[in-house]
C-alpha positions as CSV (number, residue, x, y, z in Angstrom):
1,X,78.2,17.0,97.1
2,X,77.8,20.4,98.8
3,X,81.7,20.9,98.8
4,X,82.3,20.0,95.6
5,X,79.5,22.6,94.4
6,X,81.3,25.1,96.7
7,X,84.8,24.3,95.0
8,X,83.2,25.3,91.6
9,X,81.5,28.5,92.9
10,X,84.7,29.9,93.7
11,X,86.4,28.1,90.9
12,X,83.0,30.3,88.3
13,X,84.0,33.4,90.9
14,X,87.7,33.1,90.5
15,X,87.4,32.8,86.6
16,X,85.4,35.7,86.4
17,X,87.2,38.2,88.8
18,X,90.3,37.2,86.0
19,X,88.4,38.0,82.9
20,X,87.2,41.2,84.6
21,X,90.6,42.2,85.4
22,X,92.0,40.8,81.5
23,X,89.2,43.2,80.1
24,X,90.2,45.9,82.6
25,X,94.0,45.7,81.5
26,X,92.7,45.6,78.0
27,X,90.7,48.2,78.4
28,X,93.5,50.5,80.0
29,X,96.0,49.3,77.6
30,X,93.7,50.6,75.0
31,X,93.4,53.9,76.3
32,X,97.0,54.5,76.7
33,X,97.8,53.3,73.8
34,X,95.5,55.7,72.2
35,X,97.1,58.5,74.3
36,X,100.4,58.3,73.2
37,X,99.6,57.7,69.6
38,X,97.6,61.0,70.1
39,X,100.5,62.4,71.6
40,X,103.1,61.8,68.8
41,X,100.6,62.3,66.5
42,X,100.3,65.7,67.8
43,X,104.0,66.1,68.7
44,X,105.0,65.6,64.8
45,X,102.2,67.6,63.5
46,X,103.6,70.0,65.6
47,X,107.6,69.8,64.3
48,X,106.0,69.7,61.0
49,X,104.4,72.8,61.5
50,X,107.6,74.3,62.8
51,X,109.6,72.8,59.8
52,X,107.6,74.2,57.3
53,X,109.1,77.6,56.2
54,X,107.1,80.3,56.2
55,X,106.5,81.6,52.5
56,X,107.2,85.5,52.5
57,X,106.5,87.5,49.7
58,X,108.8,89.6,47.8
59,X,109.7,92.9,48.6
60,X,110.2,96.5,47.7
61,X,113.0,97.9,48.5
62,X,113.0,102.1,49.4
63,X,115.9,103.8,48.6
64,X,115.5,107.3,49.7
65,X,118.1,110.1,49.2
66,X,118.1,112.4,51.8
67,X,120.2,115.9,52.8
68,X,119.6,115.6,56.3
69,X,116.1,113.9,58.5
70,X,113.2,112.9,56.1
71,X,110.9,115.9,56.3
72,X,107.6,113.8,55.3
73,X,108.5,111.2,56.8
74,X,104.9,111.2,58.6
75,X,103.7,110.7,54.7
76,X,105.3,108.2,54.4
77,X,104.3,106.7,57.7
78,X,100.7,106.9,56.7
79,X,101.8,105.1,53.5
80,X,104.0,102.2,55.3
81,X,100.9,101.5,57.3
82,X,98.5,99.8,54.3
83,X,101.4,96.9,54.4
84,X,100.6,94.2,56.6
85,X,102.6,91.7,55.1
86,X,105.6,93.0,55.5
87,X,106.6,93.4,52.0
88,X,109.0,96.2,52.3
89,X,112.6,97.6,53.5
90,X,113.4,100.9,53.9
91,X,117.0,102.4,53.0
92,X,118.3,106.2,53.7
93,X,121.3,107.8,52.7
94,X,121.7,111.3,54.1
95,X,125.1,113.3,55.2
96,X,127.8,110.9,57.2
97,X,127.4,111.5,60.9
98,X,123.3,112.0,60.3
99,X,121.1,109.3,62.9
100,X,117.3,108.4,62.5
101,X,116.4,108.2,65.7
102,X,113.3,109.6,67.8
103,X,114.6,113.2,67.9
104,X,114.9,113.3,64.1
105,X,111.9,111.2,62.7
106,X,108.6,110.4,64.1
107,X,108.3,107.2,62.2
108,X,109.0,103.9,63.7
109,X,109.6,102.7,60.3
110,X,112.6,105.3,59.8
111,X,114.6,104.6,62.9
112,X,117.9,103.3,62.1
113,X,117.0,103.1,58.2
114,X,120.1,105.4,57.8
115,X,123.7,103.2,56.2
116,X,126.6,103.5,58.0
117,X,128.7,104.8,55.4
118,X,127.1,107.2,53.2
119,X,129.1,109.7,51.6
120,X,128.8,113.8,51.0
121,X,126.5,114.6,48.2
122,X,126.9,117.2,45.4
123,X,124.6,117.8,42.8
124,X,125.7,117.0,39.7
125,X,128.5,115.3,40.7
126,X,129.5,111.9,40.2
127,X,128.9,111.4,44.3
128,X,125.4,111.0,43.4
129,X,125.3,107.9,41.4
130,X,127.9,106.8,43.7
131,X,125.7,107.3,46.7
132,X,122.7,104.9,44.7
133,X,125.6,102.3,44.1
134,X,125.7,102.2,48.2
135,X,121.9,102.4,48.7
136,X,121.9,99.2,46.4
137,X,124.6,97.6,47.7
138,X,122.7,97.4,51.2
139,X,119.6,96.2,49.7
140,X,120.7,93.5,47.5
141,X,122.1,92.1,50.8
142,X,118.4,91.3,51.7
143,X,117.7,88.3,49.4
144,X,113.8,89.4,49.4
145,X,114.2,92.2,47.8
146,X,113.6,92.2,44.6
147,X,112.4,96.4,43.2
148,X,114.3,98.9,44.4
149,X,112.9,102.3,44.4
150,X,115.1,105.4,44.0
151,X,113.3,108.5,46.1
152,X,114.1,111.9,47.3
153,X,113.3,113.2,50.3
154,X,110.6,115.6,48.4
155,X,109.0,112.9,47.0
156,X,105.4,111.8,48.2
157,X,103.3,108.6,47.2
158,X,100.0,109.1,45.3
159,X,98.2,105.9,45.5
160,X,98.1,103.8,49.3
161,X,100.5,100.8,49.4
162,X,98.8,97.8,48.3
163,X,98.1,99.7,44.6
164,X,101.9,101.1,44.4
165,X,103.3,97.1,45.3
166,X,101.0,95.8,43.0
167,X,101.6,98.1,40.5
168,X,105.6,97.4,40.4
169,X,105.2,93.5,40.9
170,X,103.1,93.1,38.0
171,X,106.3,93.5,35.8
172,X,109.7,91.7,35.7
173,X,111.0,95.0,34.0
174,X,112.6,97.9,35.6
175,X,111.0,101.3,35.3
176,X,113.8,103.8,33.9
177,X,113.2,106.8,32.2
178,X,115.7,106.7,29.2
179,X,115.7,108.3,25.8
180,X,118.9,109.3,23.2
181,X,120.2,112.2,24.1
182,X,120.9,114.2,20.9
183,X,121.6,117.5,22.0
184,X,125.3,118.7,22.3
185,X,127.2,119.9,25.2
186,X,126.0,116.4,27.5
187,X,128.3,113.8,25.4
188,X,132.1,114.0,26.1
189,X,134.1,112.1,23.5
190,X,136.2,111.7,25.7
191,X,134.3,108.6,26.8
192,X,134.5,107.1,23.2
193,X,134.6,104.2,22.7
194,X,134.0,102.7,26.1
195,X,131.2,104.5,25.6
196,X,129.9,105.2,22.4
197,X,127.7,107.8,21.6
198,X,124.9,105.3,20.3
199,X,125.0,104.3,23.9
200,X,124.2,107.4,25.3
201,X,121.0,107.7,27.0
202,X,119.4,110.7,29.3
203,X,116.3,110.3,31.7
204,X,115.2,111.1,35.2
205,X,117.1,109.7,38.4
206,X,114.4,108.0,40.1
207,X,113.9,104.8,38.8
208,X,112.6,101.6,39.3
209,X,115.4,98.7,38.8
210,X,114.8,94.7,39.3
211,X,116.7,92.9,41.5
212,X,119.3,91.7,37.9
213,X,119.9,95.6,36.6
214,X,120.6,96.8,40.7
215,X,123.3,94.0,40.6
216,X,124.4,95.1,37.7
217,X,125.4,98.8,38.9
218,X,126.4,97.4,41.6
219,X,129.1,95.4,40.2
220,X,129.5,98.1,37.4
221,X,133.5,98.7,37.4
222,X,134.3,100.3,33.4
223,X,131.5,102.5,33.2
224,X,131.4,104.2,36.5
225,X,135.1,105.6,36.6
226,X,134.2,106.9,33.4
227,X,131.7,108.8,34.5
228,X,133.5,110.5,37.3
229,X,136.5,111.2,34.6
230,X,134.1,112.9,32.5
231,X,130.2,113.2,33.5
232,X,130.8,116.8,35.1
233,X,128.4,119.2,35.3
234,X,129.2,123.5,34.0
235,X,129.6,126.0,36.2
236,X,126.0,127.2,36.3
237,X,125.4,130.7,35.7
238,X,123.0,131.6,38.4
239,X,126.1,132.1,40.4
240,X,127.7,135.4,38.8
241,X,127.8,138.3,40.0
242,X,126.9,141.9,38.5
243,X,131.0,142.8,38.6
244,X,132.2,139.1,37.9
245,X,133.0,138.0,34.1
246,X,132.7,134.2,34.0
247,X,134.9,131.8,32.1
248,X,134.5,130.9,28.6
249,X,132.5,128.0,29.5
250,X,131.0,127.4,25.8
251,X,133.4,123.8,25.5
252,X,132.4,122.2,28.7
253,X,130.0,119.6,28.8
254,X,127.3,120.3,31.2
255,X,127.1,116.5,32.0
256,X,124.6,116.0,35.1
257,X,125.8,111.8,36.2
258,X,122.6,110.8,37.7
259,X,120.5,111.6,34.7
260,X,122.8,109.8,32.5
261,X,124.0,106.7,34.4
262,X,121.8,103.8,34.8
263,X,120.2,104.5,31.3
264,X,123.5,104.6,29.8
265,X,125.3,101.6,31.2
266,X,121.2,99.6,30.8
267,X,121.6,100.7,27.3
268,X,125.6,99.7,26.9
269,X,124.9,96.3,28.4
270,X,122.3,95.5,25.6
271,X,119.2,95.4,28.4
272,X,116.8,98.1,27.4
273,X,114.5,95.5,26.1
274,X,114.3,94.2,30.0
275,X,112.9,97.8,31.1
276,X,109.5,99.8,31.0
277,X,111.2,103.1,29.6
278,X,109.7,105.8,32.0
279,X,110.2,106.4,35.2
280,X,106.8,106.8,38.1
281,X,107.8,109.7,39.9
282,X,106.5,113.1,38.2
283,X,108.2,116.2,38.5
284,X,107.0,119.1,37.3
285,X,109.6,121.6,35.4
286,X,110.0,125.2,35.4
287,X,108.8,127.0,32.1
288,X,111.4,129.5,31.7
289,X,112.8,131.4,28.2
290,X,115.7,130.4,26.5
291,X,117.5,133.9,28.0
292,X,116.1,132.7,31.8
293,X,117.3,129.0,31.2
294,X,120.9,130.5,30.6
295,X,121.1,132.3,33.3
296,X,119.0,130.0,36.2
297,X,119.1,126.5,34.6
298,X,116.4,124.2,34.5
299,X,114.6,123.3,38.3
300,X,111.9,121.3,39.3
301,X,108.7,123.1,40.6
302,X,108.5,123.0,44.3
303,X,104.9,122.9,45.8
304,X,104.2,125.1,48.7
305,X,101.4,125.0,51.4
306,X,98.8,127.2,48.3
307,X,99.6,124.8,46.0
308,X,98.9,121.5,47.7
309,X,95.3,120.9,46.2
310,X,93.1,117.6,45.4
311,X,93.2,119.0,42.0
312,X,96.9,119.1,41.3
313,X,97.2,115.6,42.7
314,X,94.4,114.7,40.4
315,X,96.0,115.7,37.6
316,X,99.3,113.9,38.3
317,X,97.1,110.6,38.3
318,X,95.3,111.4,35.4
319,X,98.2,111.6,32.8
320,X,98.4,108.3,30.7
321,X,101.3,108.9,28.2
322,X,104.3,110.6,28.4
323,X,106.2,112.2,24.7
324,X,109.6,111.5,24.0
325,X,111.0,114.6,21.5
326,X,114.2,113.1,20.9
327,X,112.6,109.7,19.7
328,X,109.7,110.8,18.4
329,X,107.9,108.8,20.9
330,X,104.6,108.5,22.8
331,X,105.1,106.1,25.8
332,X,101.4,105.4,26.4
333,X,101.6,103.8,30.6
334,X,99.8,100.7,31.3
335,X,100.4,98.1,33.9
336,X,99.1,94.0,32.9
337,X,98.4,95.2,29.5
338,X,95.9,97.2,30.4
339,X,96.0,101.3,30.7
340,X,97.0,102.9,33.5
341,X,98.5,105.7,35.5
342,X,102.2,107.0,34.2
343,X,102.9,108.1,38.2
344,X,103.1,106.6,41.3
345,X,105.4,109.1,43.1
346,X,105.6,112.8,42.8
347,X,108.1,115.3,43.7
348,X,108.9,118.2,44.8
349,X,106.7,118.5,48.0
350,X,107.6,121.0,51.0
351,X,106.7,119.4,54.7
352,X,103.3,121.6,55.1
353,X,102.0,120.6,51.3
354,X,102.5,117.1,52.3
355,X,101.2,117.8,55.2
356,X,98.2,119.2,53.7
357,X,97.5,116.7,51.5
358,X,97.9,113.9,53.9
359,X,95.4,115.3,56.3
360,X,93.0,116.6,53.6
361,X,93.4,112.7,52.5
362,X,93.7,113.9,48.7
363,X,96.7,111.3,48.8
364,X,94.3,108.0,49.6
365,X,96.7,106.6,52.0
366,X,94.2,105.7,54.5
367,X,91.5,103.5,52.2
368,X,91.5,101.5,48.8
369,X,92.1,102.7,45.8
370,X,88.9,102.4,43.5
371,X,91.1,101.7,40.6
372,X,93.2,98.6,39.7
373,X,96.2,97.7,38.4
């Protein structure tokens, strides 16, 4: 009797030393289990993550035309600074040979921004809208951008960067100044009927173009050759000299390229109802008589040190519409249907009135803009 109770107290311990070590295996199975579930959980979140592309946003795309180094480049510094997105490329042509590097600018965002194979410069000549052709060329290669932004290297930004981006997004139009030219002396005939007269627009350089008109002067192969056939402009009379008679120069066209081209060949491909017809850099022009205009031509005002006020920036931003003589039109600026500054950029700035303005922070690079676009 006492043996067989023995035989089934070990028999009771034996069973329950098995289901301790059952529950025990269960118990670790479960955990390991768990574990690497968590871990290839964790390991696809994690190549799903990586899959995902990130979304950038589009860009702007700064096409500056130089001589030499950028002389505001710190400006513009100031200005590249309120991205933080990076929302922006940066594109210089200046003379062949010419480097941005840290001798010549003392902006990160400049070094190396010059292309490889710009070409020499005159103005007035053809080599001007040839050299905006190259700056395009470059930037179209960046499939992000999608403005492109014609500057000079005398041009300064008036509002920080987050208003200026804004500002150009909020349109799929291009921003080119462009109105009939109806005065004589600018048409050549010549270009007839490639280029028809009807066709013939005038307006300021620096424009604004979508990433659809850029291609197009880009790709532009009829109208271009034309232009450097017979877009020249006259000798220009501030040249003479007290014993020197000049030339009967009365049957030249005075035909300046680069404020001719892109509004002429928008205009000859039927597009100027895909552009805002004024361009957002001011420039300020020389009131001379009809007697001084002969004999110096017409120039841009150049601010100096005195003249680099809060006030004269003020009143850049404060003019709303701009009036067309030849069209008898009033081009009253507004930006999502809703009125707003004509200018954006402003030109023609020496290095200490930029300077000026930078540090007396007249320019509001540095903080928000109060107003909206």
């Amino acid at each position: 009797m006492g043996l067989k109770l023995m035989r089934r107290s070990n028999s009771q311990k034996s069973q329950h030393r098995w289901k301790i070590k059952v529950f025990v295996m269960i118990l670790l199975g479960f955990f390991f289990g768990t574990l690497v579930m968590e871990t290839q959980y964790s390991r696809i979140r994690m190549l799903a993550l990586l899959s995902t592309p990130t979304v950038q946003k589009p860009k702007i795309a700064f096409l500056f035309i130089a001589r030499n180094r950028l002389p505001l480049d710190i400006v513009w510094d100031a200005f590249f600074q309120g991205d933080e997105e990076n929302k922006f490329s940066i594109f210089v042509h200046s003379r062949p040979g010419f480097l941005l590097n840290k001798v010549t600018t003392r902006s990160a965002y400049f070094l190396n921004r010059q292309i490889n194979d710009s070409i020499q410069v005159d103005w007035g000549e053809a080599s001007m809208i040839q050299a905006e052709r190259i700056l395009l060329q470059h930037a179209l290669m960046d499939s992000l951008n999608e403005r492109f932004v014609f500057l000079s290297d005398s041009c300064i930004p008036l509002y920080n960067f987050s208003y200026t981006y804004d500002y150009i997004m909020s349109t799929p139009n291009s921003f080119v100044d462009s109105f009939a030219d109806t005065k004589e002396g600018r048409y050549n005939p010549k270009m007839d009927p490639l280029i028809p007269v009807q066709s013939w627009r005038k307006g300021s350089q620096w424009a604004v173009l979508n990433r659809k008109h850029a291609d197009i002067v880009v790709k532009d192969e009829r109208l271009f050759p034309m232009f450097q056939l017979h877009c020249k402009k006259k000798p220009l009379p501030e040249f003479w000299r007290d014993q020197y008679v000049p030339p009967d120069t009365s049957k030249i066209h005075n035909c300046i390229p680069d404020e001719h081209y892109v509004q002429t060949l928008l205009a000859h491909e039927g597009l100027e109802g895909e552009i805002t017809r004024r361009t957002l850099t001011h420039t300020s022009w020389l009131i001379l008589s009809s007697k001084e205009r002969e004999r110096k031509g017409w120039h841009p005002v150049t601010y100096k040190l005195a003249d680099a006020t809060p006030m004269l920036i003020q009143s850049i931003k404060d003019i709303d519409n701009i009036y067309y003589e030849t069209e008898y039109r009033r081009e009253w600026c507004t930006s999502k249907e809703k009125p707003a500054p004509c200018f954006l950029f402003a030109r023609k700035f020496t290095r200490p009135a930029a300077l000026r303005l930078l540090n007396m922070s007249a320019l509001g690079l540095y903080h928000e803009e109060t107003s909206n676009v």
